[in-house]
N, C-alpha and C positions, 0 to 999 in steps of 0.2 A: 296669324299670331293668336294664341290662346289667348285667354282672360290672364291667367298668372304671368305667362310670358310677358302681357302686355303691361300689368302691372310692375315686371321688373324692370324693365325698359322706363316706366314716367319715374320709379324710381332713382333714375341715373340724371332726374334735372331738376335741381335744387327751385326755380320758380313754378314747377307744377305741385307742389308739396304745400299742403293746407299748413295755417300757423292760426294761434290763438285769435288772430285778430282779423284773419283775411280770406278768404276763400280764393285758390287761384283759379286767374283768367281762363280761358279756351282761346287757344293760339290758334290761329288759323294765318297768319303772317310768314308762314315757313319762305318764301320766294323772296321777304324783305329782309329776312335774319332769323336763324333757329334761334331756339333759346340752349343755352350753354348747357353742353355734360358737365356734370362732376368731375369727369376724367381730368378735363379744361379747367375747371376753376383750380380743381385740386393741384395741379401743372402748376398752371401761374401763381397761386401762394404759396407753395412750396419753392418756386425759385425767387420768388420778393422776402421772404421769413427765412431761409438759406443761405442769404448774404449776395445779393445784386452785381455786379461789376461791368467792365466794360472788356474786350477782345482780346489774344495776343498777350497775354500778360503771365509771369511766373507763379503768380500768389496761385491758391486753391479755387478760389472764386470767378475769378478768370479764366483757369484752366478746365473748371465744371464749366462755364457758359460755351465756351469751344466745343464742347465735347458735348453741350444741350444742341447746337444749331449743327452741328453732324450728325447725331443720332436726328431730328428733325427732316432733314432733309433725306439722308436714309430712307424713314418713313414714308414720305414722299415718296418719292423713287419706287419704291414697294407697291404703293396705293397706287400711283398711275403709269408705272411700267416705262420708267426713264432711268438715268444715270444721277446719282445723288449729285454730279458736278453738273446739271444741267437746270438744279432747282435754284430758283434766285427768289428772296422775301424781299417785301415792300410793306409801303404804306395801306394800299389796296389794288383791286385789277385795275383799275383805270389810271392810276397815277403810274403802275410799271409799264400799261400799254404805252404811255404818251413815251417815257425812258426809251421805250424797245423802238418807237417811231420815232424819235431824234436819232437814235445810232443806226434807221438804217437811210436814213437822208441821202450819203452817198450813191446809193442802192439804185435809186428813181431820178431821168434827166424828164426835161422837156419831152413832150409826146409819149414817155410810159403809160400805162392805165393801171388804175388800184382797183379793184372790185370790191365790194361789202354790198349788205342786201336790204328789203325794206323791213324784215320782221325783227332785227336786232335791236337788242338796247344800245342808246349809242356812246357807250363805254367801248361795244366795240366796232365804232364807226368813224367818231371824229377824231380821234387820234392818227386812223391811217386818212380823213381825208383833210386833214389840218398835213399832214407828212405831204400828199399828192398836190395841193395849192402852194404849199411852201416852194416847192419843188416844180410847179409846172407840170404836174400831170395829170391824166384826164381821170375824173371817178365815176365808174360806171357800178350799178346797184343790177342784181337779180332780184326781179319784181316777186311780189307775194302774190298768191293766188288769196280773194277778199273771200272767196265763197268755201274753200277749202283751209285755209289760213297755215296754208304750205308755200312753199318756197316752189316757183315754177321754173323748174331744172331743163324742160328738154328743150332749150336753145344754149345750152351753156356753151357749145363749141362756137357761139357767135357772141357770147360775151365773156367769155375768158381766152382770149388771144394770143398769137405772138405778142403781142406789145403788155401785153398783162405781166405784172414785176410782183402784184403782191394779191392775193384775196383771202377776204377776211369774214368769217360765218360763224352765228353763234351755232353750239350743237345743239345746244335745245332754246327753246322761247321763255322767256320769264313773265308775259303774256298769257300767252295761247298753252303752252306746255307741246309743245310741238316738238319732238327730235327730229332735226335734220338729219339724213343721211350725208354727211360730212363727207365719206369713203369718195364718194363718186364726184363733189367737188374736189377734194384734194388729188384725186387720179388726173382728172381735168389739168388742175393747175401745174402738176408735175410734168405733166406732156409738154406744155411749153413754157418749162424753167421757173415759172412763179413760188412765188413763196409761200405760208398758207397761217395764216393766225387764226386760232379757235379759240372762242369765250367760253367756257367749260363752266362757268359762275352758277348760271341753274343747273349744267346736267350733275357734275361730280355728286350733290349731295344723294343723287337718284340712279346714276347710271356706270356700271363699271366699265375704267378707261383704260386703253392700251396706249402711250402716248408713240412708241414703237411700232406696233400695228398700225396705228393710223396712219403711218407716215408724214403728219403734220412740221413744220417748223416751232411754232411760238404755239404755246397752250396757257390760259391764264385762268385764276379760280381766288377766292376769298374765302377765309376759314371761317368767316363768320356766317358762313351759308352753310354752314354742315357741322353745326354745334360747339364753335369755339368761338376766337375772339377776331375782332377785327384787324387782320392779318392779310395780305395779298401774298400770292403767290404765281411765279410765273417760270413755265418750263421752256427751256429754246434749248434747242437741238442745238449738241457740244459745234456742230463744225461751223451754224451761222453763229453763234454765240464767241466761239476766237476771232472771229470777226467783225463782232458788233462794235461799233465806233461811238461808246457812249458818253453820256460827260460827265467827267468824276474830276475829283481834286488830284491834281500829280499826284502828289504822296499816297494815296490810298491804293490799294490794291488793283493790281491790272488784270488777274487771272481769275477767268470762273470760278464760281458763279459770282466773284465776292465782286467784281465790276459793275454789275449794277444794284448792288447795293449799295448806294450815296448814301450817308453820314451812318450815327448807330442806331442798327436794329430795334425795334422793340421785343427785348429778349424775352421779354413774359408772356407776350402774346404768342412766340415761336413757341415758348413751354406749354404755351393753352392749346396752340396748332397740333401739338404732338398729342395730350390729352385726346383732344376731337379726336386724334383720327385710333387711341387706344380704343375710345368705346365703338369706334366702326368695327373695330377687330373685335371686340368682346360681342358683338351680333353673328357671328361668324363661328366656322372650324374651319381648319386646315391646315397641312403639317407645317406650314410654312406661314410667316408675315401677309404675305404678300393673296396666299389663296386667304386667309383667314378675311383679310380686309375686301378682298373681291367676293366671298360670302357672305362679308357682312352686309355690305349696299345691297348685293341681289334680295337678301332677308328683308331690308328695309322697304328696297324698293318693291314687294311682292305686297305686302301687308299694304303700300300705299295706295298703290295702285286697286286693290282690293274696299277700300273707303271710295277712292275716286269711281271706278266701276258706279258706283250706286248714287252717290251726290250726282253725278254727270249726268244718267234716266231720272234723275230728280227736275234736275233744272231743266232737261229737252221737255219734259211735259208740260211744265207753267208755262201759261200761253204767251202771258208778258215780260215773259225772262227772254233774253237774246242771248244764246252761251255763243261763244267764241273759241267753236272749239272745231280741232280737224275731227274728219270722220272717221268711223271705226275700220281698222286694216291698218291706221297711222300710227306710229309710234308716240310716246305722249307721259310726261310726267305729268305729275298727282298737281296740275295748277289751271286753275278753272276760272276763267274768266266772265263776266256780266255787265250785261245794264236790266236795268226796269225799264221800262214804257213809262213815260211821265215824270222819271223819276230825276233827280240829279248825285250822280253815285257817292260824292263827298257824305252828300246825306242820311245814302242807304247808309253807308260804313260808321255812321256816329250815331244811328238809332241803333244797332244791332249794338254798339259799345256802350250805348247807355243804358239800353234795356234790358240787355243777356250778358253783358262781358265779355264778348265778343272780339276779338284782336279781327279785323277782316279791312285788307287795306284798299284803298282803292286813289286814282288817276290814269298819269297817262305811264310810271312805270320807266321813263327814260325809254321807253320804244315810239320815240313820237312821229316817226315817217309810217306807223303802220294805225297810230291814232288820224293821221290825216289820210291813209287810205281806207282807213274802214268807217270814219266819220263820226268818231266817238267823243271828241273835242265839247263839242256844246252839252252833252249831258255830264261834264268834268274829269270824262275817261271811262274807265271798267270799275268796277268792283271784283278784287280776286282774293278766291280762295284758294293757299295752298295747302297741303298736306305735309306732315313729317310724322317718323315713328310713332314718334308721344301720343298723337292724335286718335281717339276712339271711334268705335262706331256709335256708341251713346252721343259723344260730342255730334256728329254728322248728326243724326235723328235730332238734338236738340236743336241745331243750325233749321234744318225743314222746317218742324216747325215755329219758330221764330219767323222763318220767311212767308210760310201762310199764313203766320198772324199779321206780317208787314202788309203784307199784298192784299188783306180782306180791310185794314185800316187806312188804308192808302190806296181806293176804289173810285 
């Protein structure tokens, strides 16, 4: 990305925008929540100043809100290459996941197995292993490799089984920045009938999705990871999805996708969902929605990657930094995990905020079976940095040095 380009882009997000009285921060938080397009905010006041309502109704305002969460979902559909009746909005990914694991209860007896793995956050873990207890069945984890902070795949045909009914992988690490090759679990899992739920929460903002191609079941993601508001959304393939045995109120809607949407929506946030994903397209060309929006991530994701490249030979050379990262040939968003030697990471993260402005978050991240295999617990977890567009290569140079000034004061 140029300098003007990149200019236009910090343009597009109303808290990087200096005011009389404030200078703004340097986000480096992007894996905990981007900060909001203009597209998004512009979205959500324009349908709160428009006149609010609620579903189904004759008036004007009702009949725009219908017609706001169809075009929304459309969107969707477009962005991740599904059927607009297969996109279902929530509260967040974690609270649809638990939805989508009560209606498949049926699904799992006694003696089935649930797979999920140790490198996930466990938004998407304990919902399918609360479904497998509830139920009686056994949960088997594909281990992390500690020294490569990859998923160790070549036994999968000993732990995804006949008796295997569901397995569940994030595509990428909110950690480590690791992409899983998903393809070759979900091939796995279709050989013997299994079902396959993908946490897409860190990849979407970085990685363009086929949700078709993949041939996955359930794909779940949050718009507040990719510059909108806090919105869940969650895709499940039309033919488990007429089947999904969820729990709603009689009276409410039985038909896709509106079944698992219990009580009403938060329609502004769907307005702000839509916004997001405008400025993903406006990063973009193509003659269509849909390549525009698959141009736009690869654009995003090129320039990210591009910062991460150079932070990453940063951090492998401090002798005292421990990165937690795969090796080069792995696939990998712009999210760069750490500790200090001596240090305890809460700390690092609140002197880099007090001294530089710094947004750099740190713990254990909800990935805590991979805090307890790589041993990160007693120094308060990582310290991670992630990347999004907004972000400079001045910011990166400022961050170094900030960190050899930490590391020569802290000797």
């Amino acid at each position: 990305m140029t300098h003007s380009s990149l200019s236009t882009v910090r343009a597009h997000f109303p808290a990087l925008q200096p005011t009389a009285d404030r200078q703004p921060l340097i986000y480096f938080d992007g894996p905990g929540g981007t900060q909001m397009a203009r597209q998004a905010l512009d979205r959500m006041t324009g349908y709160i100043t428009g006149g609010m309502a609620n579903l189904h109704g004759t008036f004007p305002t009702s009949v725009a809100t219908d017609a706001l969460l169809d075009e929304a979902r459309q969107a969707v559909a477009d962005w991740l290459g599904c059927q607009a009746r297969e996109v279902a909005f929530g509260a967040n990914m974690t609270t649809l996941a638990f939805s989508i694991a009560r209606g498949l209860a049926g699904y799992l007896q006694p003696g089935d197995e649930v797979v999920v793995t140790e490198l996930d956050h466990r938004a998407n873990v304990d919902p399918w292993v609360t479904l497998a207890q509830d139920r009686g069945a056994t949960v088997r984890f594909i281990p992390v490799n500690t020294e490569t902070y990859t998923l160790e795949l070549e036994n999968l045909a000993h732990i995804i089984t006949e008796r295997t009914k569901l397995v569940a992988v994030g595509m990428s690490s909110n950690v480590t920045g690791t992409v899983t090759p998903v393809e070759q679990i979900i091939r796995r899992a279709r050989e013997v009938g299994a079902l396959t739920a993908l946490d897409a929460v860190h990849a979407v903002p970085h990685l363009s999705i086929d949700f078709r191609q993949l041939g996955c079941d359930v794909l779940l993601c949050s718009a507040y990871k990719f510059f909108g508001p806090h919105v869940g959304v969650a895709v499940v393939a039309a033919d488990l999805f007429e089947k999904l045995a969820v729990y709603k109120l009689a009276p409410a809607p039985a038909d896709i996708p509106h079944k698992l949407e219990s009580g009403t929506q938060s329609h502004e946030g769907i307005a702000g969902l839509l916004g997001a994903l405008e400025f993903i397209e406006s990063m973009g060309a193509g003659a269509t929605r849909a390549a525009r929006l698959r141009a736009g991530i690869e654009a995003i994701d090129a320039h990210e990657l591009n910062l991460a490249h150079d932070l990453e030979a940063f951090l492998r050379a401090e002798p005292r930094v421990q990165l937690y990262r795969a090796p080069a040939g792995t696939r990998k968003t712009p999210t760069l995990a750490f500790t200090i030697a001596g240090q305890n990471s809460r700390e690092v993260a609140a002197w880099f905020a007090r001294h530089h402005r710094m947004c750099i978050a740190d713990g254990h991240f909800y990935a805590t079976t991979l805090v307890d295999k790589v041993g990160v617990g007693a120094q308060g977890g990582w310290v991670r940095i992630g990347l999004a567009p907004y972000n400079t290569a001045e910011e990166v140079h400022q961050f170094k040095a900030a960190l050899q000034a930490f590391l020569h004061t802290h000797e």
